[in-house]
Each structure stands twice: as C-alpha cells, then as structure tokens.
N, C-alpha and C positions, 0 to 999 in steps of 0.2 A: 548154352542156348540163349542166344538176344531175345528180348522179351518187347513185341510189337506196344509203341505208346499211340492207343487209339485216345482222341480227345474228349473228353465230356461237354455234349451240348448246352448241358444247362444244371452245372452242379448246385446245392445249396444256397442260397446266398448267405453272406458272413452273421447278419443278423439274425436268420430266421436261424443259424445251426447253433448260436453261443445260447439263445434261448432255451433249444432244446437238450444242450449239453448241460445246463444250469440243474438238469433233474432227469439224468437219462434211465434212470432204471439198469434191469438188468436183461439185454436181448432183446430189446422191442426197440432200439434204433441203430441204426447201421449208418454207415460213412459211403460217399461219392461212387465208388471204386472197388472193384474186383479183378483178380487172377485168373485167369481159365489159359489149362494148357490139355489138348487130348492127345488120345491114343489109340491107334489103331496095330492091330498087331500084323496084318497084313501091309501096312506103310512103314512098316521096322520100327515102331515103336512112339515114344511120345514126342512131338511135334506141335507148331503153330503156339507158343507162348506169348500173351497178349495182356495188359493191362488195359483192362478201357469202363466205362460207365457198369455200373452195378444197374442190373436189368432181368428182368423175368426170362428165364431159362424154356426152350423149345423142345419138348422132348414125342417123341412117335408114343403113340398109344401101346405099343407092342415093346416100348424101349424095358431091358431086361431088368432095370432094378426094381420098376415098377410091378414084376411077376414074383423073382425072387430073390429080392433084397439084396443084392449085390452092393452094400454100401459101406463107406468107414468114416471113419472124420477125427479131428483132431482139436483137443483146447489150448487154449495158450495165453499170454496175456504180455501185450509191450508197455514199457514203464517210463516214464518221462523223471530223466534224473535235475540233478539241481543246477547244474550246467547247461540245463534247456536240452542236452542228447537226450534221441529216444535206446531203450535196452531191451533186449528178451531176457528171460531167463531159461537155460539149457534146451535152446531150441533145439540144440543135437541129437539129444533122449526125444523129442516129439516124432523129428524126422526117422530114428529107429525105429520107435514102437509104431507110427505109419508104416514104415512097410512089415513090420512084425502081423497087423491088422491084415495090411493086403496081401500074405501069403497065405492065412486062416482060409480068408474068403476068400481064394483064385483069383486075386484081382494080382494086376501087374506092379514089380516095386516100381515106384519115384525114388528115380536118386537122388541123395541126399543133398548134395549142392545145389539140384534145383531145386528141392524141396524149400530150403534155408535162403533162397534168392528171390522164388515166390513172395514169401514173408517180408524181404527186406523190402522190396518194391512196393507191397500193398502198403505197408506204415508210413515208409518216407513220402509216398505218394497222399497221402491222407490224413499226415499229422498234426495237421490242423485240427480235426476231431476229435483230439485229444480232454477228455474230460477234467479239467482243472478243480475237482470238488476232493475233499475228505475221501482216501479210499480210491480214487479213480483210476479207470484203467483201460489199453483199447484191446478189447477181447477180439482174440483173432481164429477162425474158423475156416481152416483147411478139410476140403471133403472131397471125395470119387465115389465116382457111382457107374456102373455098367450102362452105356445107352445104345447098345447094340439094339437093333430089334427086331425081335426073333421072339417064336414061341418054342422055347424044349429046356428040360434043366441040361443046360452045362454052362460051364465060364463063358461070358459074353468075349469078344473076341475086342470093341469099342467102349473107352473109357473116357470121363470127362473130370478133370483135377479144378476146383477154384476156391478160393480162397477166398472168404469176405470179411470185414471187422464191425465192430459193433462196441460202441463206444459205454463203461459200465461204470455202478457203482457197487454197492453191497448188495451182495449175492440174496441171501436172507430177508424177508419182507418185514418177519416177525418184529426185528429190532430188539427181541429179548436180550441179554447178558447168555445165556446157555439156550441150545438148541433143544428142543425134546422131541423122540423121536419112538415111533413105533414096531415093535417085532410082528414081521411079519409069519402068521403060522400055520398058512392056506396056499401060500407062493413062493417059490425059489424064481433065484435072477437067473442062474444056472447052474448045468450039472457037468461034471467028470467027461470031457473031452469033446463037450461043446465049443462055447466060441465066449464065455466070458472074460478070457485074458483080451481080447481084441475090443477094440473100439468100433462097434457097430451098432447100426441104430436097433437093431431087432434085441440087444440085451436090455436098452432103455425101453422100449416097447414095451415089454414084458414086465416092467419094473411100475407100470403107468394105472393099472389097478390099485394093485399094493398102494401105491404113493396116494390116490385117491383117498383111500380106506384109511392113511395115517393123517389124513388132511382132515377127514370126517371128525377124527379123533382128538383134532385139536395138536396136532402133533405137525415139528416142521418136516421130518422124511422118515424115510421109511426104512429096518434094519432088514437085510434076508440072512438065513441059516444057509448048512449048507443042504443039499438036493439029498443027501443019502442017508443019512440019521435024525437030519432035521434037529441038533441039538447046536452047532457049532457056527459060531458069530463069522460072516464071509464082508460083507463090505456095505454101506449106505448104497441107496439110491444112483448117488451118482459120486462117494466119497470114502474113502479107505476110512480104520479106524486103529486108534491105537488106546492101551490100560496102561494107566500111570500106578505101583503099587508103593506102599509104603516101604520096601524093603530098599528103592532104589534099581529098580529092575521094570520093565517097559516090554507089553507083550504088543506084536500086530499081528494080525491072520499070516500063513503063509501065502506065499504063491503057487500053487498048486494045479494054476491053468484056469481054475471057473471066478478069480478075481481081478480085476482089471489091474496091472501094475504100473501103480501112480507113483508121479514123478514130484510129487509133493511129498508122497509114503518114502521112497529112496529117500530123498532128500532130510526127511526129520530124522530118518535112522543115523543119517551122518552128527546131525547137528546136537541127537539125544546123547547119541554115544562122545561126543564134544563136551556133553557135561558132565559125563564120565558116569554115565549109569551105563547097565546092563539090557542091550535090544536083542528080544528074544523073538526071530518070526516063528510060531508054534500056534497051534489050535488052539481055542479059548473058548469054552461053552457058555452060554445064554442060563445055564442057570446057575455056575460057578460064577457067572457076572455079578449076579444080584445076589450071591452070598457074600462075595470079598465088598460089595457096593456097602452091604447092611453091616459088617465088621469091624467098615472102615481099610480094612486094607487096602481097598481098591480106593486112591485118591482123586484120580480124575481120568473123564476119557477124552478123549479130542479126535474131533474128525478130521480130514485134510483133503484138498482138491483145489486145482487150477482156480476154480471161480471162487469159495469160500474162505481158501488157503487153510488156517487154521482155525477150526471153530470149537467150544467148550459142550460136551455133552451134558447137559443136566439133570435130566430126567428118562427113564425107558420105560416107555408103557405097555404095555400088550392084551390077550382076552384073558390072563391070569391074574391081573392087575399090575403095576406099576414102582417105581423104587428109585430112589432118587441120590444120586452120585456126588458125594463129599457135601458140601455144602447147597448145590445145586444150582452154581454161579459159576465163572469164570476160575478156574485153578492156579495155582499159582507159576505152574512150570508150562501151560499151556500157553497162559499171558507171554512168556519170555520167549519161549519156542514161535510163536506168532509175530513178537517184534522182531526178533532176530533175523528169521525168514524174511519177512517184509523191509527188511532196512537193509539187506542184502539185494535184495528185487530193487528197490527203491536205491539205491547207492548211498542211501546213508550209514552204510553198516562196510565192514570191509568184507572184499570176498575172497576169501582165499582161498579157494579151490577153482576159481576160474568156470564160476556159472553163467556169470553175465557177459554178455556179447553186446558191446556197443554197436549201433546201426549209423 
C-alpha cells in the first residue's frame, strides 16, 4: 500500500524543537507528523494510507469506541545508533501481539507489513526529533479504535489505525536507584478470560485507582494479584516482573491470558537464560515474596517494559506493611541484564539473534 505524503503547513521550527527536546519528559511532547490508515469492511478492507501533520482527530459523538471501548495500541521505541542510522528493536513481536489485541477485541488484523511500514515512515519522516540526552529515545504509538457510529454492542464495522511519536527520556520521575512499589489488595488488573493478555486501554483504566492509591503511598507503581485467590504476584501497572534467587534460578509469572505478554519479559528470558541460569515461568505468591525477600534468598526483583526497560525493585509496600529486597538498591545481575538489553537496542552491544532492524 503507497502511503499519501500530505505536507505540513507549518511544522516546528528547528529552534523552538532542540529547546524542547533539551528536557522532553516522558509523553507530554510529540513530533510533526502522524500515520492514519482506515478501514471499512464494507470497502474490502484497509485503505487510504497517508502521512501528513499530526492534528486533532474528528470523531461523530455516536463513533463506537467512545460507547464501548473498542481500542488497542501498541509501545515501542526507535534508537539512533552511532552511525547516526535510526533502529527498532523486534518491531515483528509489536506487529503480532497488535493483531493478537485486535482479535481479542473484534477489531480487524493489520498486516504486518503495513503495520512495520506505518512505523518506518513516521521515524524517517520525523527524525529530526530525536532526543539527543542520556537515555533518549522516540517513543512510538500505534493505536485503532472503532469509529463506526452506531448505537448497539457489536464490532463496529469502521476502523481508524495512526500512529504517532513522541520524543522521551526516563520513564520514572522519582529518579531513585530502585523503584518501590505497592500491592494492591482491593483491585485486580484482570481475570481468567478477560482481556488482560491484549493491549487495550480499558486494562490500564482499571489499573488507574490502584496506581493513585500507590502514589498516595509514596510508592512509584502499583503490583496486582491475581483475580481468583488474590495471593499470586500477576504483572505492574504497566510492567512484567521477574525474582532473581540465590540458587541461580529466575522466577516470572506465567502467561496464563490475564498478563500482558511483554516483549521486553520474552526477551530477558533469552538473555537470563544466556547467563546460564535457570528461567522458570511459574506462579509466585506475595507472601512467599516477602519471606525468600527477608532470608535473603530472594536477591533481586526487576521490572521490565518498553518505556522503563529494565528497572530494580527495592522495596513492596502494602496495608500489611512493607519489606525490602536485597540491599534495596540496584542488584547486581539487574545492572548487567539492563546494560546488555540496552546496548543491544542501542547498537553498542552485538545482536545476535537478529532484534534490531535498521530503518
């Protein structure tokens, strides 16, 4: 599918954007340019692929996502290597787990080649906004949403795909060495044959109390159990987790369907098991946490996701009180798995498995 190059009347100017890239945060600024392709299923499918000015979106008051949440979305992040090329890392695994999303919620797959062609356009197109600071990176945000508009539940029949970037630094505001983080034990993210394996905004919704309540608490996110026993550790806020033990051996939650299956989670299982320890996906209880935390067997936990990549757990707080993991600083196998990760993204690490995709 050729992708229409509409012009921008009046992008940034070079000044005012290196200012604001000088300290972009994380999500609060965005680059020139957007992808929009729709779909109508009555027109045979997706059609009209267009790059042009990043612009407030038109939607009918009756359009369907706005009744029932017909939406999905995607994170990802392109890396400017030392050769000045820009890189993704395993935009491949994005484009599945997108349409993994949009079978969940009845929404239409995006083939993968346009999916991954979307993306190459919006960065080369934009590269300029690339964040030249410690850590920077241009956070890229592929979403659909139903805008059919109709009132009745069924799959909307009109879909709208775009893709916008947004120029980042460190994810975390705290700036602490370890994150700490609160159990939640009033709210689940989800249950057994919901829609937590899928990327949609209604599991973050849901997540948006709790997250308050651990912010209350002095705490950077928030942990959920799982929906049926309420004893079993399921995934952060917005970030998988993994137990470093002393034996040499590395537990993560399973997938089981009500945890999002992050590509940063796949991805350390390769690189733990690289250091030749033992990764075991299995159940892991909240209160088996804070006994191996107090033993000491339990060395270090680390969270993982697109935007944080690899962060050091330090402390879990909850309404039982609280307990604090290894030293309650950065760990030592967390530090290596972080740089390793990151200098693979970054091309200063070699890849050999073939993650990185030059643009």
């Amino acid at each position: 599918m050729d992708f229409e190059q509409i012009a921008h009347p009046a992008p940034v100017p070079g000044a005012t954007r290196s200012q604001a890239l000088a300290d972009p945060g994380f999500g609060k600024l965005f680059t020139d340019h957007m992808v929009e392709i729709d779909y109508d299923a009555d027109k045979g499918g997706w059609f009209a692929a267009r790059i042009g000015p990043r612009q407030p979106i038109t939607l009918d008051p009756a359009a369907a996502v706005l009744h029932y949440a017909q939406e999905i979305f995607e994170g990802m992040k392109a890396y400017r290597h030392e050769d000045d090329s820009l890189a993704l890392f395993r935009p491949e695994a994005n484009a599945r787990r997108f349409n993994d999303s949009a079978r969940r919620m009845a929404m239409p797959e995006l083939p993968e080649e346009l999916f991954l062609e979307s993306i190459r356009q919006l960065v080369l197109k934009d590269r300029d906004w690339y964040p030249e600071i410690e850590g920077g990176a241009l956070y890229l945000r592929p979403f659909m949403f139903a805008s059919e508009a109709f009132l009745g539940v069924r799959p909307a029949r009109q879909y709208k795909y775009i893709v916008i970037a947004s120029p980042v630094g460190g994810y975390f505001k705290s700036g602490a060495p370890a994150v700490k983080i609160w159990v939640s034990r009033n709210y689940t993210r989800a249950a057994p044959g919901g829609t937590g394996f899928a990327k949609t905004g209604g599991n973050y919704a849901a997540s948006l109390v709790p997250q308050a309540e651990a912010t209350a608490q002095g705490c950077d996110q928030v942990v959920f159990l799982d929906a049926v026993d309420k004893k079993w550790i399921e995934e952060l806020g917005g970030m998988n987790l993994f137990f470093v033990f002393d034996d040499g051996s590395v537990i993560t939650p399973p997938l089981t369907g009500t945890i999002l299956p992050g590509i940063t989670r796949d991805s350390l299982i390769a690189l733990l098991r690289d250091e030749g320890l033992t990764v075991r996906e299995e159940p892991y209880s909240i209160d088996q946490w804070r006994i191996d935390a107090g033993t000491g067997h339990l060395l270090e936990t680390m969270a993982c996701g697109t935007a944080a990549v690899v962060t050091p757990v330090g402390t879990v707080a909850g309404p039982d009180g609280e307990f604090t993991i290894g030293s309650g600083g950065p760990g030592q196998l967390t530090s290596k798995l972080r740089d390793r990760l990151v200098g693979i993204q970054r091309g200063t690490v070699a890849d050999d498995r073939g993650w990185v995709t030059k643009l």
